[in-house]
N, CA, C and O atoms as a GROMACS GRO file, in nm:
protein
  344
    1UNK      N    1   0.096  -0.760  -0.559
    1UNK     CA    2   0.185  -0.721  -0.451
    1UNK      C    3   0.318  -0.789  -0.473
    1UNK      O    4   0.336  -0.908  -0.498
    2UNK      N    5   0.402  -0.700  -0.460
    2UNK     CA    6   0.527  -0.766  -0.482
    2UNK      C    7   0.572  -0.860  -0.348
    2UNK      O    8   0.572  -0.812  -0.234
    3UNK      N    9   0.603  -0.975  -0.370
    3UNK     CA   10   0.648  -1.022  -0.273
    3UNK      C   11   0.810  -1.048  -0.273
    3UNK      O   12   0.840  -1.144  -0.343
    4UNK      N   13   0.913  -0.989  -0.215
    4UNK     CA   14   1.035  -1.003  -0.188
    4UNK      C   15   1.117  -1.111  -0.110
    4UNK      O   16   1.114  -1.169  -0.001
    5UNK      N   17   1.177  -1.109  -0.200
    5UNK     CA   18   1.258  -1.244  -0.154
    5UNK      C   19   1.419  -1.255  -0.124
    5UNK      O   20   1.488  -1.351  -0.091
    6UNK      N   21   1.459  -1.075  -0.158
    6UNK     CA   22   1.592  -1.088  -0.041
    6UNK      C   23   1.552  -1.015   0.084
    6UNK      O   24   1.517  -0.898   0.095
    7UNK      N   25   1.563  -1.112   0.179
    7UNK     CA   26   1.548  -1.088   0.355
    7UNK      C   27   1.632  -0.972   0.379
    7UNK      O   28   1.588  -0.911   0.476
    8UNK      N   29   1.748  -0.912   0.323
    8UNK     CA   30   1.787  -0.787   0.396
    8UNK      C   31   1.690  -0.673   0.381
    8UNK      O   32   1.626  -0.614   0.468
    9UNK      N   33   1.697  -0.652   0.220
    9UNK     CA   34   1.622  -0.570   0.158
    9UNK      C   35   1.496  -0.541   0.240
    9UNK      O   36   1.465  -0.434   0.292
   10UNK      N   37   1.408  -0.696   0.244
   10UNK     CA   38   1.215  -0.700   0.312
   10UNK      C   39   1.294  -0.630   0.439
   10UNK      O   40   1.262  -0.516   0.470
   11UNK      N   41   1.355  -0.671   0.482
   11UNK     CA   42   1.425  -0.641   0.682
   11UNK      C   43   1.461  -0.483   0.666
   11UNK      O   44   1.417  -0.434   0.770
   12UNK      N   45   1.502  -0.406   0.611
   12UNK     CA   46   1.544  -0.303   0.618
   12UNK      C   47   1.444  -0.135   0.589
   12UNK      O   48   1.448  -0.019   0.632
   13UNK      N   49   1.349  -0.232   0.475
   13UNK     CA   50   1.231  -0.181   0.449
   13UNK      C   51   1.105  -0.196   0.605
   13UNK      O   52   1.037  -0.114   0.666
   14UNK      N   53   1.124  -0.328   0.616
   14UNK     CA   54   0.948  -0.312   0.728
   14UNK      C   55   1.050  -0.225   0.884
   14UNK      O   56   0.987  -0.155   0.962
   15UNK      N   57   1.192  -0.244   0.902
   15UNK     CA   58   1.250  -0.203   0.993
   15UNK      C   59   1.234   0.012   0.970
   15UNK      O   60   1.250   0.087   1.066
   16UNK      N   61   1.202   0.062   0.833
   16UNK     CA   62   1.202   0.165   0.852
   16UNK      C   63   1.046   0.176   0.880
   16UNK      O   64   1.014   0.243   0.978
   17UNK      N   65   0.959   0.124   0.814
   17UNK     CA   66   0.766   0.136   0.772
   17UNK      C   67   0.754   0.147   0.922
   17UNK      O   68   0.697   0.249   0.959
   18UNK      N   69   0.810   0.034   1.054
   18UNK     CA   70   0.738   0.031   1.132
   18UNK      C   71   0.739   0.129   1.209
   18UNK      O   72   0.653   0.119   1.296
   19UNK      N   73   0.825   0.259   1.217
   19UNK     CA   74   0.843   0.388   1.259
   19UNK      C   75   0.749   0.451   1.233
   19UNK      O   76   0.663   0.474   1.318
   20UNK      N   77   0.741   0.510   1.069
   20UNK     CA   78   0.646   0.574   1.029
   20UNK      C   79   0.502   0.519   1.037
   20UNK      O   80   0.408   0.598   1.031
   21UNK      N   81   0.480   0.394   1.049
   21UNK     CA   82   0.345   0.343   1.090
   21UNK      C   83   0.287   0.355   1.206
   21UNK      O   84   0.165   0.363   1.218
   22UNK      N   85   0.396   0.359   1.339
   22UNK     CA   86   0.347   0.392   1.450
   22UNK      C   87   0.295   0.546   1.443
   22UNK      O   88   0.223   0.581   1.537
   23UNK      N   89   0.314   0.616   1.371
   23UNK     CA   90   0.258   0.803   1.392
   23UNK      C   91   0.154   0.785   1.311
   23UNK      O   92   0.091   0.887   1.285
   24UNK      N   93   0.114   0.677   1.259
   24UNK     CA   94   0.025   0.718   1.183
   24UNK      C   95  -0.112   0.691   1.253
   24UNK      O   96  -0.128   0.575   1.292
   25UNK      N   97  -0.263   0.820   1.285
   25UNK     CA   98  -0.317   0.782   1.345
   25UNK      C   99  -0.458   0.841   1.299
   25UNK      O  100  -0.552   0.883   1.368
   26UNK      N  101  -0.446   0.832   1.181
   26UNK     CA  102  -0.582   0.902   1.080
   26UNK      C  103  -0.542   0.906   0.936
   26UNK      O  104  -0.426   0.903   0.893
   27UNK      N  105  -0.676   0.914   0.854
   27UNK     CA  106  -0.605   0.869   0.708
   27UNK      C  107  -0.536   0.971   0.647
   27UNK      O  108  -0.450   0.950   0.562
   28UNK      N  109  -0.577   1.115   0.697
   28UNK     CA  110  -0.485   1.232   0.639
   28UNK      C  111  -0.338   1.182   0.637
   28UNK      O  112  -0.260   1.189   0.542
   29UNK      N  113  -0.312   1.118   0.788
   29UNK     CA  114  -0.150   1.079   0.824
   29UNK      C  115  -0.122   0.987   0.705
   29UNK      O  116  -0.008   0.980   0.657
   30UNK      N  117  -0.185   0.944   0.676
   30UNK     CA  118  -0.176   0.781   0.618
   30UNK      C  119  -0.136   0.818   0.446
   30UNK      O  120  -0.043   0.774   0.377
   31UNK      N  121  -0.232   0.905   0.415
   31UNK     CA  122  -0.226   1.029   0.261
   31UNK      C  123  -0.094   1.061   0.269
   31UNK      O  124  -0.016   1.004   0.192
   32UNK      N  125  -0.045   1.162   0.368
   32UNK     CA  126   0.116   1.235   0.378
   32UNK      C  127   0.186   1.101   0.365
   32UNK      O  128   0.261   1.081   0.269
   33UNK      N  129   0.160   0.995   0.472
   33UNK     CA  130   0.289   0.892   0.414
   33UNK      C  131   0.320   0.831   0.252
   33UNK      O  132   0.418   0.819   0.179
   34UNK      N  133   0.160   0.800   0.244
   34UNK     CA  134   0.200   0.758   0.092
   34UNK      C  135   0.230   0.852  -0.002
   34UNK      O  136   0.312   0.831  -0.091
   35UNK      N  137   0.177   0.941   0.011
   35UNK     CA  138   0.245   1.066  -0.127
   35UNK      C  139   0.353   1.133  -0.078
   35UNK      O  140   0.365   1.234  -0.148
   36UNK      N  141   0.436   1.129   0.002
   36UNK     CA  142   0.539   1.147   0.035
   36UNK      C  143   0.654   1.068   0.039
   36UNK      O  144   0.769   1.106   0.058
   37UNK      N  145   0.597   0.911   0.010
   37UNK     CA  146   0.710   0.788  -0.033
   37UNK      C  147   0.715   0.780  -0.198
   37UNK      O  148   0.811   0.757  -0.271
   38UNK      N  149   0.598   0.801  -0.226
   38UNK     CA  150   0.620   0.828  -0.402
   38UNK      C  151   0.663   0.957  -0.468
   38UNK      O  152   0.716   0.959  -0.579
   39UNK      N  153   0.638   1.066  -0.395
   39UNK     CA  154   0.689   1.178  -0.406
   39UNK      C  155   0.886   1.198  -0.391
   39UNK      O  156   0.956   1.293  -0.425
   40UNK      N  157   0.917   1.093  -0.340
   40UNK     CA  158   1.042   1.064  -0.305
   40UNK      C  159   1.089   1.000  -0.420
   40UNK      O  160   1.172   1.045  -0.499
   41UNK      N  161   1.023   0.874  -0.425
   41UNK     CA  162   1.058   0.812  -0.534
   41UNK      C  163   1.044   0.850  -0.665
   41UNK      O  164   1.078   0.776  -0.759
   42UNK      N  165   1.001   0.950  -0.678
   42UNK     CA  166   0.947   1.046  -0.832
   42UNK      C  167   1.061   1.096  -0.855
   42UNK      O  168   1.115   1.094  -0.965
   43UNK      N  169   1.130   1.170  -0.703
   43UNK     CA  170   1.221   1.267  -0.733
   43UNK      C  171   1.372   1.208  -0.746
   43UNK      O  172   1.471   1.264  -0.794
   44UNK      N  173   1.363   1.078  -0.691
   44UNK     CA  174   1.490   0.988  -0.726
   44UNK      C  175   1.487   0.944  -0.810
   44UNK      O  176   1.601   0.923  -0.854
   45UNK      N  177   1.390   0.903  -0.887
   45UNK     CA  178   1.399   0.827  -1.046
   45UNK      C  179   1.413   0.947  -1.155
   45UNK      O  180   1.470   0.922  -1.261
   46UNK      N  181   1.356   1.089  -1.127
   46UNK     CA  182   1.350   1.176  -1.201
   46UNK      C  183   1.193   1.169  -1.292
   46UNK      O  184   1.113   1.076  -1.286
   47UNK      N  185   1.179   1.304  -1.380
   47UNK     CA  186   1.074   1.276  -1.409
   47UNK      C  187   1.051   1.192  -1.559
   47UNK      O  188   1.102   1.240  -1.660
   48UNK      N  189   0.983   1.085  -1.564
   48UNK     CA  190   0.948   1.064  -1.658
   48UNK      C  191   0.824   0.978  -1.715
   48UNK      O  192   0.746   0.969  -1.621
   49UNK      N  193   0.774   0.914  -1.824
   49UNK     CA  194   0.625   0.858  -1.825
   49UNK      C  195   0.648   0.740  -1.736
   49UNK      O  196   0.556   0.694  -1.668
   50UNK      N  197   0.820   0.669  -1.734
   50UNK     CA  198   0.782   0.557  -1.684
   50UNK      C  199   0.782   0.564  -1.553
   50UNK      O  200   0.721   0.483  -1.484
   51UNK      N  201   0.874   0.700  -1.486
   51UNK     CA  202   0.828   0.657  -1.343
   51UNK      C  203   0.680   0.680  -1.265
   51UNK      O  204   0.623   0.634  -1.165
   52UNK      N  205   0.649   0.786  -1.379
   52UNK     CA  206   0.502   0.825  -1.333
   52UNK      C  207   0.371   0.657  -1.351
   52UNK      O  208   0.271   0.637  -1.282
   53UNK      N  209   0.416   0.587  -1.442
   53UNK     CA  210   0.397   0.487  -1.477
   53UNK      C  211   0.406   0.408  -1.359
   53UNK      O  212   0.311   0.342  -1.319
   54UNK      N  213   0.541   0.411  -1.289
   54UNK     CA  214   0.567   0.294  -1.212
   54UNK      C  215   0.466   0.338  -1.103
   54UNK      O  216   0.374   0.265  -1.065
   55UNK      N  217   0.495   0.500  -1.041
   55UNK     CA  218   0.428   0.514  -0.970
   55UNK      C  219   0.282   0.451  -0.924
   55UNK      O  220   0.261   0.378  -0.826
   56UNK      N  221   0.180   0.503  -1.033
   56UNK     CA  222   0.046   0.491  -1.067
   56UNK      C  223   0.033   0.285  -1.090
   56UNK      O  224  -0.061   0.218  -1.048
   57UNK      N  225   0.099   0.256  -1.129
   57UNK     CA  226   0.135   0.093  -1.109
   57UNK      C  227   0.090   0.039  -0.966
   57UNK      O  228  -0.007  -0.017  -0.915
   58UNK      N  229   0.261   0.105  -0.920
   58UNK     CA  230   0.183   0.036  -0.770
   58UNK      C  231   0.108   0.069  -0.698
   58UNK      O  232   0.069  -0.010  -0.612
   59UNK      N  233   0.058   0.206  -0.708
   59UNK     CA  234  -0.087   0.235  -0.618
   59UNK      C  235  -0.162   0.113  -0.678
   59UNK      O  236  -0.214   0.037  -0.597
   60UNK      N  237  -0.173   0.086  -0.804
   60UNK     CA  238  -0.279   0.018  -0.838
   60UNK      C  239  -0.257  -0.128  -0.780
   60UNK      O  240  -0.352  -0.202  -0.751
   61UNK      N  241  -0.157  -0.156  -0.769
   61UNK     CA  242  -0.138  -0.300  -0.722
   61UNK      C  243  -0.194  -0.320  -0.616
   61UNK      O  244  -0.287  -0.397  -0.595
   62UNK      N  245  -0.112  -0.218  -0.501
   62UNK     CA  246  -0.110  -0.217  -0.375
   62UNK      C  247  -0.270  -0.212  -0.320
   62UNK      O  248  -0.311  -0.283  -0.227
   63UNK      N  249  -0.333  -0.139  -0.377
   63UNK     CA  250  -0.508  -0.159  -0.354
   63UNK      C  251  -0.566  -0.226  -0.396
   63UNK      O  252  -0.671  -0.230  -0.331
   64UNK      N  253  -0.569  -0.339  -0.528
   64UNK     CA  254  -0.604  -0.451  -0.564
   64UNK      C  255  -0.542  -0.527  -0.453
   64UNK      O  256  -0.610  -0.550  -0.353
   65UNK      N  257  -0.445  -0.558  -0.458
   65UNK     CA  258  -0.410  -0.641  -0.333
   65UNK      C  259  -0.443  -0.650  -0.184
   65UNK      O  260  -0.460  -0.741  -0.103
   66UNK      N  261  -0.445  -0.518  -0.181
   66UNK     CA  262  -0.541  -0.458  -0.005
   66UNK      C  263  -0.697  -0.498  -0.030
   66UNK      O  264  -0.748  -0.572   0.054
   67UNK      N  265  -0.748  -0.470  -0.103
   67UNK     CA  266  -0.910  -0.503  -0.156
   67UNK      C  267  -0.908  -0.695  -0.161
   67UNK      O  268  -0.998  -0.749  -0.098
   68UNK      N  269  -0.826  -0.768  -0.221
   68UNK     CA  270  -0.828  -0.933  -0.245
   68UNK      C  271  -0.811  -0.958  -0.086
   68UNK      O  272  -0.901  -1.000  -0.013
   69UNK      N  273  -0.727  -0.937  -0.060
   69UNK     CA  274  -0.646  -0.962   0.120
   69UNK      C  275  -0.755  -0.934   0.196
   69UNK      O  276  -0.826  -1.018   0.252
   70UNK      N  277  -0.768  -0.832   0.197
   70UNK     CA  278  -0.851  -0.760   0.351
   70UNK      C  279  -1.030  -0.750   0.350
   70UNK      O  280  -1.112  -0.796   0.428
   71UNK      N  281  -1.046  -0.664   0.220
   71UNK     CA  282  -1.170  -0.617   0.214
   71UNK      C  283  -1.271  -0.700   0.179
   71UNK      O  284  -1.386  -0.680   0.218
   72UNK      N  285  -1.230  -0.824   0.085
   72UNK     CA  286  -1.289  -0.903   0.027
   72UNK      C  287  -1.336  -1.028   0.192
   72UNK      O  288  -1.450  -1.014   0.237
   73UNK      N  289  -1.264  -1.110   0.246
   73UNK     CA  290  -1.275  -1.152   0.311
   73UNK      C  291  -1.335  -1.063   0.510
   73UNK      O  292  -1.344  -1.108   0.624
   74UNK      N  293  -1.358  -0.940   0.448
   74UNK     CA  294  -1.406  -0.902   0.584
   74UNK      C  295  -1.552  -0.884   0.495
   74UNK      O  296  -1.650  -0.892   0.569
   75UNK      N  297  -1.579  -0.866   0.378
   75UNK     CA  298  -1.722  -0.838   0.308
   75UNK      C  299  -1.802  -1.000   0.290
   75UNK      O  300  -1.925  -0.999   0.283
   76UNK      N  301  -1.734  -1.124   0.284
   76UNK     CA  302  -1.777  -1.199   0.311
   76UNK      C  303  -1.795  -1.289   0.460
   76UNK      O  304  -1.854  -1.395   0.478
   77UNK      N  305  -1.722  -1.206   0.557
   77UNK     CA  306  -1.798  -1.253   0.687
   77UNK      C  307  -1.936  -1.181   0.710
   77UNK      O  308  -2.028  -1.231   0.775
   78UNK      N  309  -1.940  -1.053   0.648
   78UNK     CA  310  -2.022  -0.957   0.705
   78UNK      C  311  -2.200  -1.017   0.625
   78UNK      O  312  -2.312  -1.034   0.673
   79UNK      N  313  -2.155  -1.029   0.514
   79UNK     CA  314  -2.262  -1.137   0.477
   79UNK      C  315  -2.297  -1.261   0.539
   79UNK      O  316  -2.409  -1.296   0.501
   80UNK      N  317  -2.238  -1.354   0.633
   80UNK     CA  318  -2.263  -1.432   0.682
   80UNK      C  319  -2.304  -1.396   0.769
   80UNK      O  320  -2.405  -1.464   0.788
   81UNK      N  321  -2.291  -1.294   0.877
   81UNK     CA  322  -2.335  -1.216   0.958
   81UNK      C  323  -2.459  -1.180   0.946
   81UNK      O  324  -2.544  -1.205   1.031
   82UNK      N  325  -2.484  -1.104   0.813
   82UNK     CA  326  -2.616  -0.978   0.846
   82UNK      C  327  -2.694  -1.046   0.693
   82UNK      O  328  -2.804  -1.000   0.662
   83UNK      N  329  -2.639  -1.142   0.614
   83UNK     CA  330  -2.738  -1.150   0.529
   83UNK      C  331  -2.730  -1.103   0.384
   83UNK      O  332  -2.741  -0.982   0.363
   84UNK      N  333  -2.710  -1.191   0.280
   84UNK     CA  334  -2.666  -1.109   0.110
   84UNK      C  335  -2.788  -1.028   0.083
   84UNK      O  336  -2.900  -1.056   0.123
   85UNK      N  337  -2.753  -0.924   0.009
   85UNK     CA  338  -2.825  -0.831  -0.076
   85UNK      C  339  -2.872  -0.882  -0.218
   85UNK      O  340  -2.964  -0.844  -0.291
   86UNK      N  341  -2.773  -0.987  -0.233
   86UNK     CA  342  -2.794  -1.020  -0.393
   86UNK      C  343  -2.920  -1.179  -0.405
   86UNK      O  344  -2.953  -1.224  -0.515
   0.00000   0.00000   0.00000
């Protein structure tokens, strides 16, 4: 995950996300936002391997990072909870 470190830039970015995050209220919504921010960004970089590259990049980041962050630490309460399989 990229973490940013000029404050206008992070400020101007979560100041637009938190718009489009409030409509969002099912994962279809959630699908249109993201392929519609890379779909943007495809068409501003133009086409080529590397933006398709960059693209496919940060999906990959962005869900390794959502999976370390979120999923990982809610899969180890849930084991403390209900009990390992392994």
């Amino acid at each position: 995950m990229p973490y940013i470190k000029n404050e206008a830039t992070k400020d101007a970015i979560s100041a637009h996300m938190e718009e489009v995050v409030a409509t969002i209220i099912n994962p279809g919504h959630l699908n249109y936002a993201i392929t519609s921010l890379i779909n943007q960004y495809y068409k501003d970089t133009g086409p080529s391997y590397v933006a398709i590259n960059d693209v496919v990049g940060a999906l990959e980041c962005a869900k390794a990072e959502f999976y370390r962050r979120v999923a990982v630490p809610y899969e180890e309460e849930k084991i403390k909870e209900n009990g390992d399989v392994y």
